[in-house]
C-alpha positions as CSV (number, residue, x, y, z in Angstrom):
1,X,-44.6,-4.8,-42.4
2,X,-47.4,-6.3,-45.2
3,X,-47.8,-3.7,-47.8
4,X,-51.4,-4.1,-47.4
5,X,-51.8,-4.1,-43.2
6,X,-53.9,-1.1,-41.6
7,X,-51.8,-0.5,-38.7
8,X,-50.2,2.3,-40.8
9,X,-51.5,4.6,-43.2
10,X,-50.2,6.1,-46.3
11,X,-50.2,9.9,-47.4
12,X,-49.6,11.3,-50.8
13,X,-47.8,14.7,-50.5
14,X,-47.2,17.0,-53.0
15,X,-43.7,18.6,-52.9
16,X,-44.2,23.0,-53.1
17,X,-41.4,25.0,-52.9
18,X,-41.7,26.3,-50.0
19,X,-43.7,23.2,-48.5
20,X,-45.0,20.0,-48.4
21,X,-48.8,19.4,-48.6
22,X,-50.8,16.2,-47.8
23,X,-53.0,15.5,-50.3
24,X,-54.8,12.3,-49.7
25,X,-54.0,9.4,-46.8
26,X,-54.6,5.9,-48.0
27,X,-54.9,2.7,-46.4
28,X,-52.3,0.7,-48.2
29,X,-48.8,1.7,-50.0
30,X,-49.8,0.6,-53.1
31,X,-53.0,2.9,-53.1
32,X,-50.6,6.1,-52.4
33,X,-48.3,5.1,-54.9
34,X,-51.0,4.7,-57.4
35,X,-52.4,8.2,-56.5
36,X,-48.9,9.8,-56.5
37,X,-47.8,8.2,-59.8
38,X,-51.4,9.3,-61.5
39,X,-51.1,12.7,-60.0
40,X,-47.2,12.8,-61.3
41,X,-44.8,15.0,-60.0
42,X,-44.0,16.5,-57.5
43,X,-46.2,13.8,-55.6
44,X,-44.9,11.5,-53.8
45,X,-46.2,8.7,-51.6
46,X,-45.2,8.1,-47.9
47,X,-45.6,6.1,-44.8
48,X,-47.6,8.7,-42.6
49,X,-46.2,7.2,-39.6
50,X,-49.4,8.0,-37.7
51,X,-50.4,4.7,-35.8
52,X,-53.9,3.9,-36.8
53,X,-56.3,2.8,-34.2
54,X,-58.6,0.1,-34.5
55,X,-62.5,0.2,-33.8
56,X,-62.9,-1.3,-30.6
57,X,-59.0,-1.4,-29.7
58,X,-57.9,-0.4,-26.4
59,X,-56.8,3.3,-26.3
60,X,-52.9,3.4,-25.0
61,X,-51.0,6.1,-24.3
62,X,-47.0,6.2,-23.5
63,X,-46.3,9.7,-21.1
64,X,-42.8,10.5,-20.8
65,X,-41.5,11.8,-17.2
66,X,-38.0,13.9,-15.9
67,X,-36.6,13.9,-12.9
68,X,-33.1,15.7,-12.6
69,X,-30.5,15.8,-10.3
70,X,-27.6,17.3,-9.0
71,X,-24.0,15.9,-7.4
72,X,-21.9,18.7,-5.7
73,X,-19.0,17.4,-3.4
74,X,-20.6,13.9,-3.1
75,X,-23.9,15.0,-2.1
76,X,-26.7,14.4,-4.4
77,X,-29.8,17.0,-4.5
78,X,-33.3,14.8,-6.4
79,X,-35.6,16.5,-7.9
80,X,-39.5,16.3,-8.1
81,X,-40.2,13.9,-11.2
82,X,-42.4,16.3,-13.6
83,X,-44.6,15.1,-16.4
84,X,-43.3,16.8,-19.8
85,X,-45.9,18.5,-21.5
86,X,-46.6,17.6,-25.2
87,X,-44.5,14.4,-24.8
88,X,-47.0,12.1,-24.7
89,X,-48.4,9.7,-27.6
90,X,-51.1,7.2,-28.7
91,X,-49.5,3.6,-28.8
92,X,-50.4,1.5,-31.8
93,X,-52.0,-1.7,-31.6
94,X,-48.8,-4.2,-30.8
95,X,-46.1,-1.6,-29.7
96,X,-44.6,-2.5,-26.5
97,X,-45.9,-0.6,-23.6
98,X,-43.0,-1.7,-21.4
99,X,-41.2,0.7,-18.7
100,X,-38.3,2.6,-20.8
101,X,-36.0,4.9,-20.0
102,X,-32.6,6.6,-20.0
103,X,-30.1,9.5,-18.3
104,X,-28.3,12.3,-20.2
105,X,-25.6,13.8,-18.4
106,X,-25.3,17.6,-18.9
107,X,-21.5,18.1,-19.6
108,X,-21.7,21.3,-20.8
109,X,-23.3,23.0,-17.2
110,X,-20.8,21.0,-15.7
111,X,-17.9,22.8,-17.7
112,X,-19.2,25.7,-16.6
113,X,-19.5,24.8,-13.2
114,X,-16.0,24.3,-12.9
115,X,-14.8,27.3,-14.8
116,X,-17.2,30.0,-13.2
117,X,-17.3,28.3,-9.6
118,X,-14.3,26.1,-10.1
119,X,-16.1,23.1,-8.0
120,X,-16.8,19.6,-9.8
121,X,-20.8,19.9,-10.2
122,X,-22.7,17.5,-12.4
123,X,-26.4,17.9,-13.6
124,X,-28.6,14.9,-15.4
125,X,-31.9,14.6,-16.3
126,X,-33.6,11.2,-16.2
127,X,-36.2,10.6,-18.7
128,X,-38.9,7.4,-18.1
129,X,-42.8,6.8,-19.2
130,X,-43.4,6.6,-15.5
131,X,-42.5,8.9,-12.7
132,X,-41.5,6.5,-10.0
133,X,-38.8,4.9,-12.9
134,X,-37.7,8.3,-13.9
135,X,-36.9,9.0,-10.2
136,X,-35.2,5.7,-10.1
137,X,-32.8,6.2,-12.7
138,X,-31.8,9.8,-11.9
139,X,-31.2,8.6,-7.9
140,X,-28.8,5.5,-9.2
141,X,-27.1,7.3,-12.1
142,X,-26.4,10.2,-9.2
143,X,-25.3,8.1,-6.8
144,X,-22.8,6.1,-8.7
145,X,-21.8,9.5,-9.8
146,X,-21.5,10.6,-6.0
147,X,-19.8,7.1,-5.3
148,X,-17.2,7.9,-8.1
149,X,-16.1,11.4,-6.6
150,X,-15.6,10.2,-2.9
């Protein structure tokens, strides 16, 4: 990234004991690191992170989905996909806005599982910016699962 683009600002934060404040945000790098070096320490400049949008520029916004699912014996139990709240966040101007997605297996519920019940249970939780591809993943990761334990 251009030290002088706009896509991204700057902040200058001042480094408290028991905190770190924001004191200014700047539009380019070298601007915060001017500011923090004329303030001197503890001041420090750093990429806020916070995409900056445009006047004018289409407002995006990537929501993130679960569905989870269960595989006992074979059989596999879908769940409802469900919108996670507070997961959702602006897209910048050029970030891809593509499908993504991924499946976490939950080996720990499954230990317990087998040493509470003593059956072969797995959980997952699929997690996709759409609800149709979170339901999508957690089905085929499930299945192949199911597949695996006939």
């Amino acid at each position: 990234m251009s030290d002088e683009t706009t896509d991204r600002m700057w902040v200058v934060l001042r480094d408290d004991p028991s905190s770190t404040i924001p004191v200014a945000v700047c539009g380019t790098r070298a601007q915060a690191v001017e500011l923090a070096e004329l303030l001197g320490e503890p001041h420090r400049a750093e990429p806020d992170g916070v995409p900056v949008l445009p006047a004018g520029a289409a407002v995006r916004v990537r929501q993130w989905w679960s569905c989870r699912a269960t595989v006992e014996d074979g059989r596999v139990s879908l769940g409802e996909p469900f919108l996670l709240p507070g997961a959702a966040r602006p897209l910048g101007p050029g970030e891809d806005d593509q499908p993504q997605g991924t499946v976490q297996l939950d080996e720990e519920a499954a230990e317990l599982e087998r040493a509470v019940r003593g059956q072969r249970v797995r959980h997952l939780a699929a997690y996709a910016t759409s609800a149709e591809r979170a339901r999508e993943l957690a089905r085929h990761r499930a299945q192949g699962i199911a597949d695996q334990d006939i």
